[in-house]
One Martini backbone bead per residue (centre of mass of N, CA, C, O) as a GRO file, in nm:
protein
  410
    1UNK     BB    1  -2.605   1.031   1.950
    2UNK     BB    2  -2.353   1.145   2.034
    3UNK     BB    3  -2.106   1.374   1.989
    4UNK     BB    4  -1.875   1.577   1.916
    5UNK     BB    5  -1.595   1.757   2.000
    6UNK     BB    6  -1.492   2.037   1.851
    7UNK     BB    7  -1.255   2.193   1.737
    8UNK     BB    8  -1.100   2.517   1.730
    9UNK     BB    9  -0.967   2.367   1.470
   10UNK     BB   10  -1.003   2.302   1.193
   11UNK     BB   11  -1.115   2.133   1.020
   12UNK     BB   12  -1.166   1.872   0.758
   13UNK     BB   13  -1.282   1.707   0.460
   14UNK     BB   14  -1.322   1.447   0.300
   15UNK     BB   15  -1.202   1.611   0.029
   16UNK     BB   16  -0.933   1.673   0.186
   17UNK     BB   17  -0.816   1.363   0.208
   18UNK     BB   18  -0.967   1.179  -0.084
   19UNK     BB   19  -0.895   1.096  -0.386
   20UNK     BB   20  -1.180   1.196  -0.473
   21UNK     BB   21  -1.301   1.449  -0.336
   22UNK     BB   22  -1.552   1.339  -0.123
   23UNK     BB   23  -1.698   1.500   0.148
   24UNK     BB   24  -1.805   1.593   0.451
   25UNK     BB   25  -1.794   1.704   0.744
   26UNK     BB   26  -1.580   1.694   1.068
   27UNK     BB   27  -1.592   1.720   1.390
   28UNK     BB   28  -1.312   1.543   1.425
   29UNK     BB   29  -0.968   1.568   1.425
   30UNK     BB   30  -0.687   1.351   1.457
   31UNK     BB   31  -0.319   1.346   1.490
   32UNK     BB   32  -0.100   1.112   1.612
   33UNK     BB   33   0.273   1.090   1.645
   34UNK     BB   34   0.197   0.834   1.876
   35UNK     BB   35   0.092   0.526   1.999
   36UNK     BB   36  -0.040   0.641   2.243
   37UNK     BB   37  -0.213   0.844   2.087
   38UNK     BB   38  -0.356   0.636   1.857
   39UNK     BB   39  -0.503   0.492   2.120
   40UNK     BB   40  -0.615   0.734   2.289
   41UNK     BB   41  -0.826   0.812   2.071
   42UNK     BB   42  -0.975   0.546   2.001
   43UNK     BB   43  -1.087   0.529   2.308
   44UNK     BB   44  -1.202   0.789   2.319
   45UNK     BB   45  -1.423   0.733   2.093
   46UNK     BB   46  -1.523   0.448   2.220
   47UNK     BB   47  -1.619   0.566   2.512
   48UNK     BB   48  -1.858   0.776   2.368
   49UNK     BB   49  -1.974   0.642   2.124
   50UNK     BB   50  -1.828   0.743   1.852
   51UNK     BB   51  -1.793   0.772   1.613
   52UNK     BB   52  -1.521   0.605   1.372
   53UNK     BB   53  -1.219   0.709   1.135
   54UNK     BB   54  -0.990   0.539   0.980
   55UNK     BB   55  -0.699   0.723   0.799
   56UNK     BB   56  -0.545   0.748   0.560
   57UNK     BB   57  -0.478   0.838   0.212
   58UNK     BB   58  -0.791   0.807   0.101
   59UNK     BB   59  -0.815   0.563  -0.176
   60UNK     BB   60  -1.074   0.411   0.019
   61UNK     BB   61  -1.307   0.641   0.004
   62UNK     BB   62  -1.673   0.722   0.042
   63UNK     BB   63  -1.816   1.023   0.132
   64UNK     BB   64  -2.042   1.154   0.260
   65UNK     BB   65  -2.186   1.476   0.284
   66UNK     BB   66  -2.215   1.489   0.516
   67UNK     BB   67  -2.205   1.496   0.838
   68UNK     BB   68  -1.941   1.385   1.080
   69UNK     BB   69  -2.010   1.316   1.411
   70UNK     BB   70  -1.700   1.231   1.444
   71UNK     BB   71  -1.416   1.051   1.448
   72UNK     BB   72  -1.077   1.139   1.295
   73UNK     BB   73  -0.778   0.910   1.250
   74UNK     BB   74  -0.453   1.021   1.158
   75UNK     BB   75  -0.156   0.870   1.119
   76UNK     BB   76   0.171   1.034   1.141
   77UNK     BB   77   0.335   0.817   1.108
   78UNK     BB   78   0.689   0.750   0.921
   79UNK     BB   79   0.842   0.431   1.022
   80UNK     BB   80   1.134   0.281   0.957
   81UNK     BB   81   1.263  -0.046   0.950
   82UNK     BB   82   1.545  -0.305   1.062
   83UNK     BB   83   1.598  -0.547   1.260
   84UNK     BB   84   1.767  -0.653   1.090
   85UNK     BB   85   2.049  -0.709   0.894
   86UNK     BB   86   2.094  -0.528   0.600
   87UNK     BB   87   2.299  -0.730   0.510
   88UNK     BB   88   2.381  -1.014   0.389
   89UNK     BB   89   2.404  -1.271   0.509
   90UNK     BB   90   2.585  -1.571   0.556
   91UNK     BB   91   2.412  -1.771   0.422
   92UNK     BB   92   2.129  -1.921   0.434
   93UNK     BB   93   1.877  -1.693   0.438
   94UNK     BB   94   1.794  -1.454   0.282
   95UNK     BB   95   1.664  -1.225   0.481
   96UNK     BB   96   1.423  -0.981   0.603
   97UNK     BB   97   1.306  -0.734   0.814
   98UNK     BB   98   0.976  -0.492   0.816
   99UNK     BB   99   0.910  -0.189   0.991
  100UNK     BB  100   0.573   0.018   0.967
  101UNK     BB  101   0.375   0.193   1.014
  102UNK     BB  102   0.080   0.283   0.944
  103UNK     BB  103   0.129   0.578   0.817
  104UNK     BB  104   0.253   0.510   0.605
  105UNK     BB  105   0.377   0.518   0.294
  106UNK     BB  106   0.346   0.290   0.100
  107UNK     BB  107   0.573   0.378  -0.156
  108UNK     BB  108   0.769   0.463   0.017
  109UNK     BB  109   0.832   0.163   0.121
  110UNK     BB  110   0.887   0.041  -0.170
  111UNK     BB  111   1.138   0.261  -0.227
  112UNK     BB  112   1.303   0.181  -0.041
  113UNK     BB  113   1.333  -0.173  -0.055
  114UNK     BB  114   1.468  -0.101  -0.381
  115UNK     BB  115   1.730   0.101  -0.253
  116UNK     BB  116   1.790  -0.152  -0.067
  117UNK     BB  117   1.749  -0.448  -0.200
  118UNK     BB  118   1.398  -0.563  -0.165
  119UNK     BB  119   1.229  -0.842  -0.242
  120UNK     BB  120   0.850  -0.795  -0.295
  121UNK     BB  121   0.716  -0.474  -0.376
  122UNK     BB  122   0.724  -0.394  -0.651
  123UNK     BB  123   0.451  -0.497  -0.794
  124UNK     BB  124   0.327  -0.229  -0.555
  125UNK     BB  125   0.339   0.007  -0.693
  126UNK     BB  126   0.169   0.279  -0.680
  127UNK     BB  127   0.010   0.239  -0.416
  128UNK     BB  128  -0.246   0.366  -0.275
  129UNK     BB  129  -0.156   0.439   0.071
  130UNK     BB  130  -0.108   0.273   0.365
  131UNK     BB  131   0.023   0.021   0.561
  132UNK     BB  132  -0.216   0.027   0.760
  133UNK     BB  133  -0.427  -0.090   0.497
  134UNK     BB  134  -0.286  -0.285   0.326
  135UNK     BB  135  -0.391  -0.528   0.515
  136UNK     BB  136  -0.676  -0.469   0.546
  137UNK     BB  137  -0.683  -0.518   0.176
  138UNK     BB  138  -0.484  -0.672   0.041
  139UNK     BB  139  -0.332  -0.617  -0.139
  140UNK     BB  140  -0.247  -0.614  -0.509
  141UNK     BB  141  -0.004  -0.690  -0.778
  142UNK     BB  142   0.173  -0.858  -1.057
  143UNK     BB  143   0.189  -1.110  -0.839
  144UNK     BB  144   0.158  -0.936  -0.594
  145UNK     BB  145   0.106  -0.978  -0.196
  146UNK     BB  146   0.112  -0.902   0.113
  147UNK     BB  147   0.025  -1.138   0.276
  148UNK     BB  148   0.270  -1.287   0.227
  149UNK     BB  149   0.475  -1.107   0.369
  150UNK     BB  150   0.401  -1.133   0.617
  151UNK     BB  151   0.488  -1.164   0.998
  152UNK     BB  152   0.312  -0.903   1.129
  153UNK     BB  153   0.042  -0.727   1.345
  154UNK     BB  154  -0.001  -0.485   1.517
  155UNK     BB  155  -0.276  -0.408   1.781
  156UNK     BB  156  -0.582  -0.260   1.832
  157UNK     BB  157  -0.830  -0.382   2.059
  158UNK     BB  158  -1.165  -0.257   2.079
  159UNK     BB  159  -1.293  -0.486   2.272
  160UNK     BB  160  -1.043  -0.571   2.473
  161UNK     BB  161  -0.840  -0.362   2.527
  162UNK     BB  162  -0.554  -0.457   2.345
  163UNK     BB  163  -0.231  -0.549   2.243
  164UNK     BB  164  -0.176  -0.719   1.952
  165UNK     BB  165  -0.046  -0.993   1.768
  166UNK     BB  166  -0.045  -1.096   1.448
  167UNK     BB  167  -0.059  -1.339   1.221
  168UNK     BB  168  -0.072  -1.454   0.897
  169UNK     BB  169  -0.270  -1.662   1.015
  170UNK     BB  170  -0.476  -1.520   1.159
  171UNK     BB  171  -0.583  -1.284   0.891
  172UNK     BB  172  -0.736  -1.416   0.664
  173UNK     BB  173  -0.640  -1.392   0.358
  174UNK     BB  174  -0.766  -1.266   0.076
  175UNK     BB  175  -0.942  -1.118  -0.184
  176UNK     BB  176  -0.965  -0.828  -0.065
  177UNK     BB  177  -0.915  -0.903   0.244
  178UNK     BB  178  -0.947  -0.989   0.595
  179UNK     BB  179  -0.981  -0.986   0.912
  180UNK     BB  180  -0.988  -0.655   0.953
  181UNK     BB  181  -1.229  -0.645   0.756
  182UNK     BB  182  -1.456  -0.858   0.850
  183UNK     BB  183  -1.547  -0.667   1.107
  184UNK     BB  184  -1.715  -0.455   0.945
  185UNK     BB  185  -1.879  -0.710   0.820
  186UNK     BB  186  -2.137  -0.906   0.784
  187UNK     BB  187  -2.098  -0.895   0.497
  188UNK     BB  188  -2.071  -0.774   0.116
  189UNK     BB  189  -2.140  -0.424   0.223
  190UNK     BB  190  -2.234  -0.526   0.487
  191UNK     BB  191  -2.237  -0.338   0.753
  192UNK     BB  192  -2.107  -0.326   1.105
  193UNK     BB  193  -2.236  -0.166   1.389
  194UNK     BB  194  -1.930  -0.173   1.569
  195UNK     BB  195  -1.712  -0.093   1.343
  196UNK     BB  196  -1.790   0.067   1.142
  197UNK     BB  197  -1.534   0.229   0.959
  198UNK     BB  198  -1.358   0.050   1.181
  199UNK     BB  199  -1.171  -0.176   1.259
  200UNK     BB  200  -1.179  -0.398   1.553
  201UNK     BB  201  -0.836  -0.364   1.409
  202UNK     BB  202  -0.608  -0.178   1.488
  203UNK     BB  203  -0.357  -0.037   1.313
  204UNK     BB  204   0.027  -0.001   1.391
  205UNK     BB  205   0.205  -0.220   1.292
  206UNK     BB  206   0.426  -0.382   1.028
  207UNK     BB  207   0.576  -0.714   0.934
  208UNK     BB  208   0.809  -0.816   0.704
  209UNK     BB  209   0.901  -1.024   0.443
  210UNK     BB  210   1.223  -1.025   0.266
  211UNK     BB  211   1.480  -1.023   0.011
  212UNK     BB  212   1.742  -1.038  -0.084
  213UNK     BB  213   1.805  -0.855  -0.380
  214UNK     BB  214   1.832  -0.652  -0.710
  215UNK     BB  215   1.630  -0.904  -0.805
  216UNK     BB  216   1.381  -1.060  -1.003
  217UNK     BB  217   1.082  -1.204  -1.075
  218UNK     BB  218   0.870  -1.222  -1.362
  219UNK     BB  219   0.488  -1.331  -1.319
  220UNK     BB  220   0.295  -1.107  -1.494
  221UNK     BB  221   0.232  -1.076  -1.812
  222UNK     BB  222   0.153  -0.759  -1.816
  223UNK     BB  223   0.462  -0.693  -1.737
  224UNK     BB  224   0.615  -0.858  -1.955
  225UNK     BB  225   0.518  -0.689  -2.182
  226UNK     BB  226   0.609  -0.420  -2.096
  227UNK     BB  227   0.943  -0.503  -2.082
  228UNK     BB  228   0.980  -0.740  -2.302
  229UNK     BB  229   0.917  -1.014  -2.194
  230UNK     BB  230   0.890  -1.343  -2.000
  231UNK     BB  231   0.818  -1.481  -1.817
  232UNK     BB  232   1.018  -1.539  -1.536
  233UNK     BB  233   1.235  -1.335  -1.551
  234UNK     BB  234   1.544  -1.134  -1.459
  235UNK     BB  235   1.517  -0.830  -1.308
  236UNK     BB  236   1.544  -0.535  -1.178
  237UNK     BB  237   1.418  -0.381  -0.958
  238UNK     BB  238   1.393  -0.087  -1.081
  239UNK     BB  239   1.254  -0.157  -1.325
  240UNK     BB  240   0.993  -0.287  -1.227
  241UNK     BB  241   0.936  -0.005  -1.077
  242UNK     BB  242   0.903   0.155  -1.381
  243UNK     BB  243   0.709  -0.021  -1.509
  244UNK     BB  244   0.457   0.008  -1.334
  245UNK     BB  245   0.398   0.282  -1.278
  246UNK     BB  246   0.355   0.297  -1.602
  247UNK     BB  247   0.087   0.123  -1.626
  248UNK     BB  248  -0.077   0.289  -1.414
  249UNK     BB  249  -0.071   0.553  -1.527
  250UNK     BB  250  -0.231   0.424  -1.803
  251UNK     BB  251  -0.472   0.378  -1.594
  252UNK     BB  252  -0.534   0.561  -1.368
  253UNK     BB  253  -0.367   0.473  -1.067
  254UNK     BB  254  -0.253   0.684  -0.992
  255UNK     BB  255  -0.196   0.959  -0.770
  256UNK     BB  256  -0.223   1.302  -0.715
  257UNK     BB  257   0.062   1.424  -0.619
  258UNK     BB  258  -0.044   1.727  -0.514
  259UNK     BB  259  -0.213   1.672  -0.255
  260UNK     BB  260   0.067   1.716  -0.107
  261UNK     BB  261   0.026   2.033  -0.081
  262UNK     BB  262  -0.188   2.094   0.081
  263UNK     BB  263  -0.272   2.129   0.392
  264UNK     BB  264  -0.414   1.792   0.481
  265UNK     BB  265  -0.146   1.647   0.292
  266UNK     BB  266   0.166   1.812   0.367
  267UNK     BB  267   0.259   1.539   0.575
  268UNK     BB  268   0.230   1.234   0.427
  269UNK     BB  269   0.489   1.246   0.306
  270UNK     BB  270   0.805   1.208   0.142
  271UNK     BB  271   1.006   1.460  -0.005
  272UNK     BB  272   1.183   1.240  -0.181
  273UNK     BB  273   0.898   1.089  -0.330
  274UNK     BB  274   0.736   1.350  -0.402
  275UNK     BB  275   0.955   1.468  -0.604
  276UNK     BB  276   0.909   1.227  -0.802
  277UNK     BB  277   0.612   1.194  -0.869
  278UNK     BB  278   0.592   1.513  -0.965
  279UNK     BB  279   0.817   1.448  -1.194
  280UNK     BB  280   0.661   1.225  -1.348
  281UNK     BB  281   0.399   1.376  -1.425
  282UNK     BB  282   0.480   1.554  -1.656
  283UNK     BB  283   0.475   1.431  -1.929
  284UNK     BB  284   0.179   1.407  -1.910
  285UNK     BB  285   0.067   1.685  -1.890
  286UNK     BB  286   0.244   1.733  -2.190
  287UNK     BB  287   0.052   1.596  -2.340
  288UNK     BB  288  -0.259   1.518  -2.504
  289UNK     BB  289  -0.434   1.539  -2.213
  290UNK     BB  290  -0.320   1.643  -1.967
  291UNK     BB  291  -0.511   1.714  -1.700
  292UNK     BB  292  -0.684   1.457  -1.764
  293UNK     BB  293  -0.515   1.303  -1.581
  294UNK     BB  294  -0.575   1.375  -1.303
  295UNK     BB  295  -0.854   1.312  -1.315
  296UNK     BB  296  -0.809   1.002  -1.313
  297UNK     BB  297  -0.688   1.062  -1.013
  298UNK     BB  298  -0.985   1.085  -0.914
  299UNK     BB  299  -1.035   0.810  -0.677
  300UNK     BB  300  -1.027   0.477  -0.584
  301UNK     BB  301  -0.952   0.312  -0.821
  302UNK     BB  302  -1.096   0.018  -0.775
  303UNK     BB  303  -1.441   0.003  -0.695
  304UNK     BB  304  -1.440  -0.313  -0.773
  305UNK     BB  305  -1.429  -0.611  -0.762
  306UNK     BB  306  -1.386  -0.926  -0.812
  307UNK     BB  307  -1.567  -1.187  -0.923
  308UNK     BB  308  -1.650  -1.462  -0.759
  309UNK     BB  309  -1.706  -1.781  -0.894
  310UNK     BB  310  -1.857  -2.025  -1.048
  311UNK     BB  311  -1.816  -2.282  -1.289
  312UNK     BB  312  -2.078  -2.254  -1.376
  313UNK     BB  313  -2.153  -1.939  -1.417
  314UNK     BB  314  -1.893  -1.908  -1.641
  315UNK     BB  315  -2.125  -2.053  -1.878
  316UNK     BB  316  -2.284  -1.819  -1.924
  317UNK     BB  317  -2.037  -1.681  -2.033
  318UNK     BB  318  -1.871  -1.552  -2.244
  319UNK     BB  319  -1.602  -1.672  -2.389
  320UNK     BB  320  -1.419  -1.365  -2.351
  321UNK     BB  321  -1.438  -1.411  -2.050
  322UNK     BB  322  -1.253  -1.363  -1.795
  323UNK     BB  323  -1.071  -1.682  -1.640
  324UNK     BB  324  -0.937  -1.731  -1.304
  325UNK     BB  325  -0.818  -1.923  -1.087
  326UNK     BB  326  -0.882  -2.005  -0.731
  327UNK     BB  327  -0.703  -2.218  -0.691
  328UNK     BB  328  -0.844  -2.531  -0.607
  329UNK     BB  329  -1.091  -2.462  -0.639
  330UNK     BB  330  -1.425  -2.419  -0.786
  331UNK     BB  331  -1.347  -2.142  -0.873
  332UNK     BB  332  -1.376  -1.820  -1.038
  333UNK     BB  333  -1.224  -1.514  -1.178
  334UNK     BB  334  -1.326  -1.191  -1.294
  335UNK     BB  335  -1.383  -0.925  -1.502
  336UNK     BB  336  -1.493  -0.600  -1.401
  337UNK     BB  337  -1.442  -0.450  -1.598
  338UNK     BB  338  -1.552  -0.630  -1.848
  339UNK     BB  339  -1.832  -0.637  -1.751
  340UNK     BB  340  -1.860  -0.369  -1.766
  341UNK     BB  341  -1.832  -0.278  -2.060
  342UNK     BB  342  -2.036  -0.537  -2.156
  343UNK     BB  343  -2.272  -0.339  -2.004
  344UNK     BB  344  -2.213  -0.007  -2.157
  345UNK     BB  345  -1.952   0.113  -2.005
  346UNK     BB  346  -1.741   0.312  -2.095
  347UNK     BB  347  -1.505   0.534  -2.113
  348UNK     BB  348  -1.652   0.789  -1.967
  349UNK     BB  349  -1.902   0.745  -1.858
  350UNK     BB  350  -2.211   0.873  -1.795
  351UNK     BB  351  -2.545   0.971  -1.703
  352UNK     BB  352  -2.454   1.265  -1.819
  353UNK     BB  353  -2.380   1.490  -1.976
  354UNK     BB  354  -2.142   1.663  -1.784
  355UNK     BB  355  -2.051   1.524  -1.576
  356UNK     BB  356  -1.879   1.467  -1.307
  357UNK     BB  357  -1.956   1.151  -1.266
  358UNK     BB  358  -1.740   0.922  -1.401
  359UNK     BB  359  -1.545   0.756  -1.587
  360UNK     BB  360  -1.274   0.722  -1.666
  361UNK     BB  361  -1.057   0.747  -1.985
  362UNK     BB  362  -0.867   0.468  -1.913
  363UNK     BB  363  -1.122   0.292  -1.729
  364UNK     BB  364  -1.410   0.121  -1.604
  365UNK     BB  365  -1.329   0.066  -1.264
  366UNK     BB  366  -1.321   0.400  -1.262
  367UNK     BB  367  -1.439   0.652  -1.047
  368UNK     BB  368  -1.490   0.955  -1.116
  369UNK     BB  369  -1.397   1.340  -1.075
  370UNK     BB  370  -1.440   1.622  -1.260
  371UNK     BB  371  -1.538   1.834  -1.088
  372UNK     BB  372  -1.789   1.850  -0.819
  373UNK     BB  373  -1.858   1.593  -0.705
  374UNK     BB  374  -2.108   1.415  -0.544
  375UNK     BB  375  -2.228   1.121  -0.375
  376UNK     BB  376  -2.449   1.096  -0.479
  377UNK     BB  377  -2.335   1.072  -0.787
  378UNK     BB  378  -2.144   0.826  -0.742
  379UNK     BB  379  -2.410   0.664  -0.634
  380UNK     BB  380  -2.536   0.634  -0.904
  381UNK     BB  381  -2.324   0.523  -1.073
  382UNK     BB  382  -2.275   0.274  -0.890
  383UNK     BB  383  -2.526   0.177  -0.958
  384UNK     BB  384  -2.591   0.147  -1.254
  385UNK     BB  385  -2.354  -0.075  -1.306
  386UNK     BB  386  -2.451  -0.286  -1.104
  387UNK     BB  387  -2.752  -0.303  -1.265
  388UNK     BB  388  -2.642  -0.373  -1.521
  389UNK     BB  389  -2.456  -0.630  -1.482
  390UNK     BB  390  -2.718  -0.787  -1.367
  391UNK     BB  391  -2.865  -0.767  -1.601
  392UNK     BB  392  -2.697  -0.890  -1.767
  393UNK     BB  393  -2.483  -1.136  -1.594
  394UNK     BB  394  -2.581  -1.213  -1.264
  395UNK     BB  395  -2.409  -1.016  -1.138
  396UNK     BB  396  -2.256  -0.894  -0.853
  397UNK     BB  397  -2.100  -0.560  -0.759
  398UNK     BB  398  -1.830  -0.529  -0.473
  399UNK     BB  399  -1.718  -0.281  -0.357
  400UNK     BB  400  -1.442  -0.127  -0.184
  401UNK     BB  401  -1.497   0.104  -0.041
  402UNK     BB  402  -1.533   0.291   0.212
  403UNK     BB  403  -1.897   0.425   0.318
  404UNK     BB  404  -1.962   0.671   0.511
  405UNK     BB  405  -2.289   0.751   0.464
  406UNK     BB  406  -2.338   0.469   0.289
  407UNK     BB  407  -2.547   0.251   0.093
  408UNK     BB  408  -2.431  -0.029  -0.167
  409UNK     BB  409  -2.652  -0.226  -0.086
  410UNK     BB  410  -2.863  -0.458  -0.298
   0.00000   0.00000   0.00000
């Protein structure tokens, strides 16, 4: 395999870059601030024909320790538009359309469109990572799901060699996958050797559509209960999230606000929304976890998807074990948390006393750092769980994050 030719300028670690904090050094880092530029990188990469890891926020992603011989390319654009006029309508459907580069931070984008008063994404609020990584993985939570939102993906094909629109029905959306995502894998979990760890289109910029108005209909059971209402209720926007914001907190899943100022993470927010999360989090701080609410934000979120399994299959499950129907299909999905627990790894647990790599101390989904873990670790700890589930319960859990120089298939 070609080299990748190492800038003069230091490159950063995967553990630099990584809301895990795990993974080995990097032969070429390349930032560009235009897509010209991020198309000319991307090419660059795969005319040489050198791996290539496009990252975002990096909060799903789990890199070995090695080196990596290739080329990592962060989008550094975050623009915001609205192609649309931002009053809203007179007459007609209120809808507006909202365009991001794909470096956008997530969450930024988020916050603009509910201080803009734009309903869709407040029930994604705090959820880590950039807007294309977010159609790459579908993210979703608390009843909305990004899919659902699209209008367009600008995208560059690096097989075609050309930038094409794909729509929302071209992308074929499914939960917490993606056209763009299943270009990477053969399977479930086996890369392809094509295209993995970057998705065969790549992501320039997303154009969502969302609705006018200052208030939303809360649908989410977990979500009602937190606010303190009724399926269905409509509450403000801004409420609702700081609704979900203080939910995922108390799971730790929100991400270590801390990290954008380090010298490889510190150009990556809007420093008016960074120092909103960085504010957010002094109560938790000050509380009585103390610093480990950080180490539990040291993860990639939820570790394993959820399983679709048949409904042949939930008749194993134990009676309380959580089934919910996935549309008209005969399947159903259950909770990889509740299997994880019920399969012995409770909160916190470790494969060692005093080990670095363990499950939160909040969540039994997010597998952390504890400060000083290496790839080994985290894939001993995902490798134990994944054969224990399968051992009690014949299912098996297929990790979420891109894991580039491991293999987590078995």
């Amino acid at each position: 395999m070609p080299e990748a030719v190492t800038s003069s300028i230091s490159t950063p670690t995967f553990a630099d870059i990584t809301t895990m904090g795990v993974g080995g050094r990097i032969a070429a880092f390349v930032q560009p601030h235009d897509r010209v530029g991020l198309i000319e990188a991307v090419e660059g990469a795969d005319s040489k024909d050198l791996p290539l890891c496009l990252i975002g926020g990096g909060s799903n992603l789990l890199a070995s320790d090695q080196d990596f011989p290739g080329v990592v390319v962060r989008d550094t654009r975050q623009d915001i538009s609205v192609p649309d006029e931002v009053a809203p309508p007179e007459g007609g459907v209120p809808v507006v359309h909202i365009n991001a580069t794909a470096g956008t931070n997530w969450d930024d984008l988020v916050s603009y469109c509910v201080r803009m008063h734009l309903i869709g994404l407040e029930g994604l609020s705090g959820i880590p990572g950039t807007v294309g990584a977010s159609v790459v993985q579908n993210i979703g939570a608390y009843g909305q799901e990004v899919g659902r939102l699209v209008d367009s993906v600008e995208v560059w094909d690096r097989q075609d060699k050309v930038t094409a629109y794909l729509r929302a029905s071209d992308l074929d959306f499914g939960y917490r996958t993606s056209l763009l995502k299943q270009t990477m894998y053969q399977a479930p979990a086996v890369p392809d050797a094509r295209f993995f760890p970057t998705p065969r289109y790549v992501v320039l910029s997303v154009t969502l559509v969302l609705r006018h108005g200052s208030a939303a209909r809360v649908d989410s059971a977990q979500l009602a209960k937190a606010l303190g209402v009724q399926v269905g209720a409509t509450l403000p926007l801004e409420l609702i999230r700081q609704a979900v914001l203080t939910v995922r907190a108390g799971k730790g899943m929100l991400e270590d606000p801390y990290r954008y100022l380090t010298d490889w993470m510190g150009s990556c927010r809007r420093t008016s929304d960074l120092e909103e999360a960085l504010e957010a989090v002094q109560d938790d701080l000050h509380g009585p976890r103390g610093e480990r609410v950080l180490l539990d934000r040291h993860s990639c979120g939820s570790f394993f998807t959820n399983p679709i399994i048949t409904r042949e299959a939930t008749d194993a499950l134990p009676a309380d074990a959580p089934r919910y129907p996935v549309g008209d299909s005969a399947l159903v999905k259950t909770s990889a948390a509740w299997l994880i627990d019920h399969s012995g790894f409770h909160k916190g647990f470790a494969l060692e006393q005093g080990s670095a790599a363990a499950l939160s101390d909040v969540h039994t989904l997010a597998l952390t750092n504890r400060g000083g873990a290496g790839s080994d670790d985290m894939v001993a700890l995902a490798r134990a769980i994944q054969k224990g589930v399968d051992s009690t319960f014949g299912i098996h859990l297929i990790p979420e994050p891109v894991t580039p120089g491991i293999d987590l298939a078995w």
